[in-house]
N, C-alpha and C positions, 0 to 999 in steps of 0.2 A: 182494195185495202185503203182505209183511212191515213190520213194526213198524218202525221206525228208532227204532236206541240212538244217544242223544245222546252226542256226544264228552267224554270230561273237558277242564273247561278251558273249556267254551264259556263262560260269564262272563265271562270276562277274554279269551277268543279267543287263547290260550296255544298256543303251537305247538313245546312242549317232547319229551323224548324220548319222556315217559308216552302225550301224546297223537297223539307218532308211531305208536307201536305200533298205541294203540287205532283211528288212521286207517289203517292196513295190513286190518284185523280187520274194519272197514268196508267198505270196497273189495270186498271179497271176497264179505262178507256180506247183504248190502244193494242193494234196486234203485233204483236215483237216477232223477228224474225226467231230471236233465241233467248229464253229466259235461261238462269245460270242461279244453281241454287246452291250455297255457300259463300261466306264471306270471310273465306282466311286466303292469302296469297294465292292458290289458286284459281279459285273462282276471281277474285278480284283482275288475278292476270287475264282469263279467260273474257271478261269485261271488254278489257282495256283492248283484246288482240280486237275482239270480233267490234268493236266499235269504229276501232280505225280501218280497220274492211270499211266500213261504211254500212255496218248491219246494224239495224236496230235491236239493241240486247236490253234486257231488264238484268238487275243482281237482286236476290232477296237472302237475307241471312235472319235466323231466327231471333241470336242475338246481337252480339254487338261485331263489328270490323273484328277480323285477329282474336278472339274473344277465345279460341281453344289451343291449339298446336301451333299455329302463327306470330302466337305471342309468347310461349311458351318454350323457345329452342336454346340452344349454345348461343344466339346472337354472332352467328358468323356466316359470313356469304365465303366461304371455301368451296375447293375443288372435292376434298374429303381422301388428306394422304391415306387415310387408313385401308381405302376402298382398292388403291394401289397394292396390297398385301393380298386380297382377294381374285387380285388379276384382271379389276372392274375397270380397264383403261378405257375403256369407252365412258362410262358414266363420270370419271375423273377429265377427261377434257370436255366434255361437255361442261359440265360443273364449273372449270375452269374459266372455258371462254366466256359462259356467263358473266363468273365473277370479272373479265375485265370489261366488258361493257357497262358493268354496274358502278366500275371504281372509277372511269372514265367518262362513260357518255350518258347514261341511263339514269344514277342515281349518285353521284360524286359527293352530295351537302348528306348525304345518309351513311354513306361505303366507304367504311374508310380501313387504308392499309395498318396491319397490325403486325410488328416483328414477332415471333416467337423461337423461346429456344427447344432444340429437344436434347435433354440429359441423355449422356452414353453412359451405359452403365456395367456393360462389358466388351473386356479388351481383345482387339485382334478381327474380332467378324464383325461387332455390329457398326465400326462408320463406315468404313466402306459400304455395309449393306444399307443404311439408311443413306447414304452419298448417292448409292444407284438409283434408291429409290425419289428423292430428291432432284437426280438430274432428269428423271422421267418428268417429275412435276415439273421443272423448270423450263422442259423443251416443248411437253404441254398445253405451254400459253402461260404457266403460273410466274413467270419472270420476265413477262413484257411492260409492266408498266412498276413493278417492285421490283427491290434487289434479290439475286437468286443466291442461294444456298453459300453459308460462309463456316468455316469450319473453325472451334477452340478450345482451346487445351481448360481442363479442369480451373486454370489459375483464372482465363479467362473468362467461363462460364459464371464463373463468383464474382469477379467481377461486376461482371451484365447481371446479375440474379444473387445478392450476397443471403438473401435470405434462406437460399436451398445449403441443407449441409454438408459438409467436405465429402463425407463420406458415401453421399447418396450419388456420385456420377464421377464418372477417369475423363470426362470432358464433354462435348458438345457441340451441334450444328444450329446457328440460325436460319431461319427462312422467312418468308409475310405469304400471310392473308389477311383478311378483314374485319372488322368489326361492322356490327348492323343493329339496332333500333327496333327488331325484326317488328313490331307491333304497330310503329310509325310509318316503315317502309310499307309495310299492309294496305294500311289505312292511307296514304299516298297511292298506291296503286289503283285503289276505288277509287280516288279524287280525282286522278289524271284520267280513266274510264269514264266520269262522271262528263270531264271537262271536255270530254269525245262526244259526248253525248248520252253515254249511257245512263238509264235511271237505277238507281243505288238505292238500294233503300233496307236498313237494319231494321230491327226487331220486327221481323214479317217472318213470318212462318209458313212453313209449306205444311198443310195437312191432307191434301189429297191430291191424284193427279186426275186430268181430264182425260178423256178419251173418247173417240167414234174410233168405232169396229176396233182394227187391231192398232190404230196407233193414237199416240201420245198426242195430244193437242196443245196440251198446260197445263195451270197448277191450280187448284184454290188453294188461295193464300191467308193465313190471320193474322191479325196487327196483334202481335204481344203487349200492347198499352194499352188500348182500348177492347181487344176481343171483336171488332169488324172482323168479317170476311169479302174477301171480291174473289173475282176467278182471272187469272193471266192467262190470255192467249199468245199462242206459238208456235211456228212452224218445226222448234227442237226446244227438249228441256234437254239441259247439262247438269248433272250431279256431281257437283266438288265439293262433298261435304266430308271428307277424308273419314276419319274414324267411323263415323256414321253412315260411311257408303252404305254399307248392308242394310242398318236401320232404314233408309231413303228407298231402298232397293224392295225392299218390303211394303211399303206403301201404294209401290206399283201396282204389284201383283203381279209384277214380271219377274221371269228368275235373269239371275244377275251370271256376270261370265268370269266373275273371279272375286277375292272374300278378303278383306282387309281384318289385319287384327291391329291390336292398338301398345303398343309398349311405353311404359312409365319412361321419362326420365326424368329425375331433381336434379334442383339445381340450388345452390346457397349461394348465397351475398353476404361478402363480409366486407371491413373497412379497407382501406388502398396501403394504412399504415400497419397493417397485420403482416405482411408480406412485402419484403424490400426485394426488390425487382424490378428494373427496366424492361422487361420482356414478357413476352405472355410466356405460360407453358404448356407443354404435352406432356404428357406422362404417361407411361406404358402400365394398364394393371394387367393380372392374368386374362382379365375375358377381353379388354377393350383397352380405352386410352380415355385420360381424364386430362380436362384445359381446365386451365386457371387464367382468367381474359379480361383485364384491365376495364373495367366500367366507367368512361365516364371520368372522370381525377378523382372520386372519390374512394372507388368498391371494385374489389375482385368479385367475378362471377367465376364457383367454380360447381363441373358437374362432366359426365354427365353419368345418371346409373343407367340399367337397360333392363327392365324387367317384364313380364306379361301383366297385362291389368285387363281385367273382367266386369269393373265394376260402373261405378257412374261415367261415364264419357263427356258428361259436362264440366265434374270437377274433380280429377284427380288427384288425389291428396299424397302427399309425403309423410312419410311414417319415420320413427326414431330412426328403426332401422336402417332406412336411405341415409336420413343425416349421419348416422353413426357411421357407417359406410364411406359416405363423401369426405368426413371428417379423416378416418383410421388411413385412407389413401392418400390425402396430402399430406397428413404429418407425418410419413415415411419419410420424407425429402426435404421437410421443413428446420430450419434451428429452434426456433420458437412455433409449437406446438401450437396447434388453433383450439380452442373449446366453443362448445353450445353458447357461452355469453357472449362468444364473440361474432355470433351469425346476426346480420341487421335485418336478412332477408331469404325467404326460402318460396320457389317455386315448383309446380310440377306441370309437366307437359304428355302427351301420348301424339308417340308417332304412329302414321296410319301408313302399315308394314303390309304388301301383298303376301296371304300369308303362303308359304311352301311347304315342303316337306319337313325341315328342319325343327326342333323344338325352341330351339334359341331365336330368340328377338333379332337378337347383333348377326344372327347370318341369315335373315329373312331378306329379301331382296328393296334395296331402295332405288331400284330400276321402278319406271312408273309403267302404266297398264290402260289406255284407252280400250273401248267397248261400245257396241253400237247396240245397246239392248233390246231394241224394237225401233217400228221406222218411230222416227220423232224421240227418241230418250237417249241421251250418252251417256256414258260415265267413265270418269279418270280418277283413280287412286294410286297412292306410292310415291315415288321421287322424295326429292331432297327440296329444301325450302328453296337451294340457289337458284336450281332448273325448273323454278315457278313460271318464267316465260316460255324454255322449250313445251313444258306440259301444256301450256294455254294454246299455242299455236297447234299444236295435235288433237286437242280436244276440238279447236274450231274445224278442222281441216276434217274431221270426223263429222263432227256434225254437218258440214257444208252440203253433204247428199240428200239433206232434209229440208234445204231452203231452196225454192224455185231459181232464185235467181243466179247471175253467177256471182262465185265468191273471191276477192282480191286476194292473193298471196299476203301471210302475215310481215308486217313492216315495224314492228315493235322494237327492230334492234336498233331503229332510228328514231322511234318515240324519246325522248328523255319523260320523265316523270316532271311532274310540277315541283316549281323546286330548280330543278338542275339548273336551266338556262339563266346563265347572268352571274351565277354564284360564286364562280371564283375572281369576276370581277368586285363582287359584293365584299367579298373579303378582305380584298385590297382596299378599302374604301371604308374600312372598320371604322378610323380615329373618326372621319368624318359624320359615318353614319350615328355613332355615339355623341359627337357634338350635339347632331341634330334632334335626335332626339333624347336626350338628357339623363341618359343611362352608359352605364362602364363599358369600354369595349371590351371589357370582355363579355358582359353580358350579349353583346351584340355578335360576339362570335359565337355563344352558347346557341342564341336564336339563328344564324345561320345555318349552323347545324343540325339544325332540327326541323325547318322550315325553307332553308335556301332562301330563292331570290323571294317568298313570300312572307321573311321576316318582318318586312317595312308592312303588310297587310295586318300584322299581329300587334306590332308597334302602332300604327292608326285607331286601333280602338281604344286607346288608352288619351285620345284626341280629348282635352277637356276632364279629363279624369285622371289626374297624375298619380292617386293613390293606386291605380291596377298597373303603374310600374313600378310597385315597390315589391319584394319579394313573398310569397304566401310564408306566413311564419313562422309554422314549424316545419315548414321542409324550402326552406333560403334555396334551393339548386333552380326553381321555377320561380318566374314573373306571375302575379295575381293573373294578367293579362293573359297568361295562358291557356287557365283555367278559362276565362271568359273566350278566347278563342275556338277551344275544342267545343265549347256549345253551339256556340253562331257557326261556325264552318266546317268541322270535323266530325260533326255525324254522332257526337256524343250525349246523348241519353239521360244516364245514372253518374250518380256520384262513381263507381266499381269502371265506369269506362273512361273516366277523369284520371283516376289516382292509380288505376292498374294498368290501363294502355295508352292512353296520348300522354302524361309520363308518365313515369315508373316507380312513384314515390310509393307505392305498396312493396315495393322489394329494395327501397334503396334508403329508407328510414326505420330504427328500431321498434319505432310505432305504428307501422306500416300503412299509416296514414290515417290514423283513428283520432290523432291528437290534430290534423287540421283538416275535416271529413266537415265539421261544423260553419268554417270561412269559407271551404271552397263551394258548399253547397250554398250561401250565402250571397258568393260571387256569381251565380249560373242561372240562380232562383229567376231574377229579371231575362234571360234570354230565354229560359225554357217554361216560363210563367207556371213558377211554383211557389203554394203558396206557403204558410208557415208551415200548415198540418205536412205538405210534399218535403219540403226541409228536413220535417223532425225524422217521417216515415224515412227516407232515403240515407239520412244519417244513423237513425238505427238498424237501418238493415246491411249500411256498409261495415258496423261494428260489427255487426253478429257475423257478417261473414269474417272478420279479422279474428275475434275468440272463436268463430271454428275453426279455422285454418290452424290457428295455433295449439289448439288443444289436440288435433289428431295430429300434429307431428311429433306428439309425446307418446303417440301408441305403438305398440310394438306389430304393429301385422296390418295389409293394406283392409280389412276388412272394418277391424275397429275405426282407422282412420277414415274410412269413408262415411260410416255412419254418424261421424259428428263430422263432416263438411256437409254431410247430403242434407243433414237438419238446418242449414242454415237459411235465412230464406230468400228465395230469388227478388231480383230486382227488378223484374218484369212483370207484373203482377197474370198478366192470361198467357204466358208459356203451358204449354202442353207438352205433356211427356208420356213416349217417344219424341224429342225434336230434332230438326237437322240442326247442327252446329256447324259454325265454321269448318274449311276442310287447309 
C-alpha cells in the first residue's frame, strides 16, 4: 500500500480551494482503507469516527456539506419526548446521552440549551401524564446538565409565553433541550474529520461503483465543476446518502437489505416580535406535535409537517398547503394571529424513514439500520440527526470486517469538534477580544457561536482589510468576513452554499438573500477566482432558485410545487441525475 500524503490544511481542517485541488490529487492517488459516500451529518460523522481509528477514509458528497436533510430539520439536538409515547425508550436515551455530550464536551459554541414550555390543555389526566412522561426524560440523562421539569399554573404559563391565549391551556410544564445550527454543526463535523486527516471533498459525485469478482473495490467519482472523473480505491464503500440510499443502492447492482422512504417536513420563519414568548413551544396536533424555537434573537422557526414525498429528493418544495397548515396550527394558541406576510422564511426538508409496514410517515421507525451489502459495501439509513455519532460508530464497526487491519474501538465521545476547545474561555475574554479587534462584543460573541475558539481565524482575515468587518448589507446579522471565510475554509463553492448553509440568510431575510446575492458573490469572487461572467452566472442562478422557491409555495399540491423548483437551475453545472445527496 502506498504512502498517504497528508492534506494541506489538516491543522485547522480548512476545506479551501488549495485543498480542493490537493483532495482531487488524493482520490486518485491513494488507497483508502474506506471511502464514505454522503455528505450530511452522517457520513461526515462516519469520517470523523473512522479517522480517529486511524483509518484512512475519503468523504465524497455530490453536492454541497448538509446540502439535503442535514440542513433542513427542527434545529434541535433532543432526546425526542414524542418518541417516549411510542414506548421508544431505548432510542430516547440514546438520543439523550448524545445530546449531553454535545451540550458539554463535543460541541458546546454550536448546542445550545433551550427552555420550552408545553401547554396543558386538559384538566385532571394530562399533567400528571405529561410529569411521568417527563420524569422519564429527566432520569434519562435529559436533566444532567439542564434544569429538569417545572410545573405552572395557566397565570404563569402567560407569564413566560403572554403571546399564547388564555384560552388555549389550564396551565403548563417547562423543561430544556437544544438548539443546533444543524447545517453549521454538519459542516464542522467534516472539518474536525478533515482535521483527522480525512480527505473531504464536495461536489464529487459517485457514478459508478468498482468491482473484482463479487466484491466492492470503490467508486468512480465525477467532479460536478468541471466533469473530470478518477476512480477511488478501497478496501469498504459506506453509503450515507440517506434519502437516496436506494438510489445509491441501484448503482450497485447489488440488492440492498432494507428501503428508505423520504417524508416532507416544512418549516417557516417568521419575526421574534410576532410571538411574545420567553420559551420555546410544543404543541400537541392530532397526528404529531409542532415547536415554535427561538432563532437566533431575531426569528421563530416553526414546523414541523410530516408527509410522504415521491418526487425530486434534491429539492423538496413546500407547497401553500403546508404553509397554510403551519400557519392554521399556531394560530389555535396565538393572541395575535400570524399571516403569509408575516413569514421571512420558508424551508423543506425529507427525512430518510426505514420504511415498515405502516402508511404513516410519523410512525415509520427513526431507529437507524446498518447493512453489510456485499464483502466491501455498507450501508446505514434512518436515525435521528442527534444519534449522528451512534450511527457513525456502527457503520465503522460494520465495515471494520472489510479492512485487513485491526480496527480501534470508536473514541468520538472524546473528540470535541473544532471549535469546542477554549471556547468558554473565549467567551469570558469577549470585552477584550472586541477591543482587539475593533468590533462590538457582541459581534464577538455572535462569532463565537458560530465558529468557537476559531473566531479569532475568521477575525484575521479581515487583517488589512477593515471593510470585510463591517456587516454584509442587507442582511446586518453576518460580518462581510464571513462570507470570505466560508470560501477560504468551509468548503463553500456557490453563492446557494453561502447564503443557505454557512448562514442562513436564505431563511432569515424576507429577501432570502436575492437583495445581497450580488456583494456576497463580489466578496468570494477573489478566493474562488471568479470572474465577472462566474459573478453574474452564480448570482442568476441563486435568484432563479429564490423565484422558484417562492413561486411553488403558492401552489396548492406537492406535484405543481415541484415542477417549478425542479426548473430552476443547479449550481453545479456537470451534476448528473440520478445523484447521491447528502444523507
Amino acid at each position: 500500500m502506498t504512502k498517504k500524503s497528508q492534506p494541506q490544511g489538516q491543522t485547522t481542517g480548512e476545506l479551501g480551494p488549495a485543498q480542493r485541488a490537493e483532495s482531487w490529487r488524493r482520490l486518485g492517488a491513494d488507497h483508502f482503507d474506506m471511502v464514505v459516500i454522503g455528505g450530511g451529518v452522517v457520513g461526515a460523522g462516519i469520517a470523523l469516527d473512522a479517522a480517529t481509528r486511524g483509518l484512512d477514509v475519503a468523504l465524497v458528497e455530490a453536492r454541497d456539506l448538509a446540502s439535503g436533510t442535514s440542513s433542513r430539520s427542527s434545529k434541535m439536538f433532543h432526546g425526542g419526548l414524542r418518541y417516549l409515547e411510542q414506548l421508544d425508550f431505548g432510542l430516547v436515551r440514546e438520543a439523550l446521552r448524545e445530546r449531553e455530550l454535545s451540550l458539554k464536551t463535543l460541541a458546546p459554541h454550536l448546542v445550545k440549551p433551550l427552555r420550552f414550555l408545553y401547554p396543558l390543555t386538559h384538566r385532571v389526566w394530562e399533567r400528571p401524564y405529561v410529569a411521568s412522561g417527563l420524569v422519564l426524560y429527566d432520569t434519562m440523562g435529559g436533566a444532567k446538565s439542564v434544569p429538569g421539569q417545572h410545573h405552572v399554573t395557566r397565570s404563569g404559563a402567560l407569564r413566560l409565553s403572554p403571546g399564547l391565549r388564555r384560552d388555549a391551556l389550564i396551565g403548563g410544564v417547562t423543561y430544556y433541550d437544544t438548539v443546533v445550527d444543524d447545517a453549521r454543526h454538519t459542516m464542522t463535523v467534516a472539518r474536525t474529520a478533515a482535521h483527522y486527516g480525512a480527505v473531504v471533498r464536495t461536489s464529487t459525485q459517485v457514478v459508478d461503483f468498482l468491482r473484482e469478482a463479487d466484491r466492492v473495490v470503490g467508486v468512480k467519482v465525477r467532479d460536478s465543476e468541471d466533469g473530470s472523473t478518477t476512480e477511488v480505491r478501497a478496501h469498504v464503500v459506506v453509503n450515507a446518502t440517506g434519502v437516496w440510499t436506494d438510489e445509491i443502492q441501484a448503482l450497485s447492482h447489488l440488492r440492498g437489505r432494507f428501503h428508505v422512504r423520504a417524508s416532507k417536513g416544512v418549516h417557516i420563519v417568521v419575526p421574534r416580535d410576532r410571538i411574545a414568548s420567553d420559551a420555546a413551544l410544543i404543541l400537541r396536533t392530532p397526528t404529531s406535535v409542532l415547536f415554535v424555537i427561538p432563532w437566533g434573537s431575531n426569528h421563530w422557526i416553526i414546523g414541523t409537517t410530516d408527509t410522504d414525498w415521491n418526487l425530486d429528493l434534491a429539492h423538496p418544495a413546500a407547497t401553500k398547503a403546508d404553509i397554510d397548515y403551519l400557519l392554521e396550527r399556531v394560530n389555535e394558541v396565538l393572541v395575535t394571529p400570524l399571516t403569509h406576510d408575516d413569514i421571512q422564511g420558508v424551508y423543506a426538508g425529507l427525512r430518510p424513514l426505514l420504511a415498515g409496514e405502516s402508511d404513516e410517515t410519523s410512525k415509520l421507525s427513526r431507529e437507524h439500520a446498518v447493512a453489510r451489502i456485499a464483502p466491501g459495501l455498507v450501508a446505514i439509513a434512518g436515525g435521528k440527526y442527534t444519534t449522528y455519532r451512534v450511527m457513525a460508530y456502527d457503520a465503522v464497526d460494520a465495515a471494520a470486517q472489510d479492512i485487513p487491519q485491526r480496527v480501534s474501538p470508536s473514541i468520538t465521545d472524546k473528540v470535541p469538534l473544532l471549535g469546542a476547545d477554549g471556547y468558554f474561555a473565549l467567551l469570558n475574554q469577549t470585552p477584550q477580544l472586541a477591543e482587539a479587534y475593533g468590533v462590538h462584543p457582541y459581534r464577538v460573541e455572535h462569532l463565537l457561536n458560530r465558529y468557537g475558539s476559531l473566531a479569532g481565524r475568521v477575525l484575521d482575515l479581515a487583517e488589512g482589510k477593515p471593510e470585510l468587518l463591517q456587516p454584509i448589507t442587507d442582511a446586518p446579522t453576518y460580518l462581510r468576513v464571513e462570507a470570505v471565510y466560508a470560501a477560504a475554509a468551509e468548503g463553500a463553492l456557490h453563492l446557494d452554499d453561502i447564503l443557505a448553509r454557512r448562514t442562513r440568510i436564505s431563511i432569515e431575510y424576507s429577501h432570502r438573500g436575492a437583495d445581497c446575492a450580488e456583494e456576497v458573490a463580489r466578496l468570494v469572487a477573489p478566493v474562488l477566482g471568479w470572474s465577472d461572467a462566474d459573478i453574474t452566472r452564480e448570482v442568476d442562478t441563486y435568484n432563479a432558485r429564490v423565484q422558484a422557491e417562492i413561486r411553488s409555495q403558492t401552489q396548492p399540491d406537492d406535484e405543481s410545487a415541484d415542477a417549478l423548483r425542479a426548473a430552476a437551475p443547479e449550481p453545479r453545472p456537470e451534476i448528473l441525475e440520478p445523484v447521491p445527496s447528502e444523507g
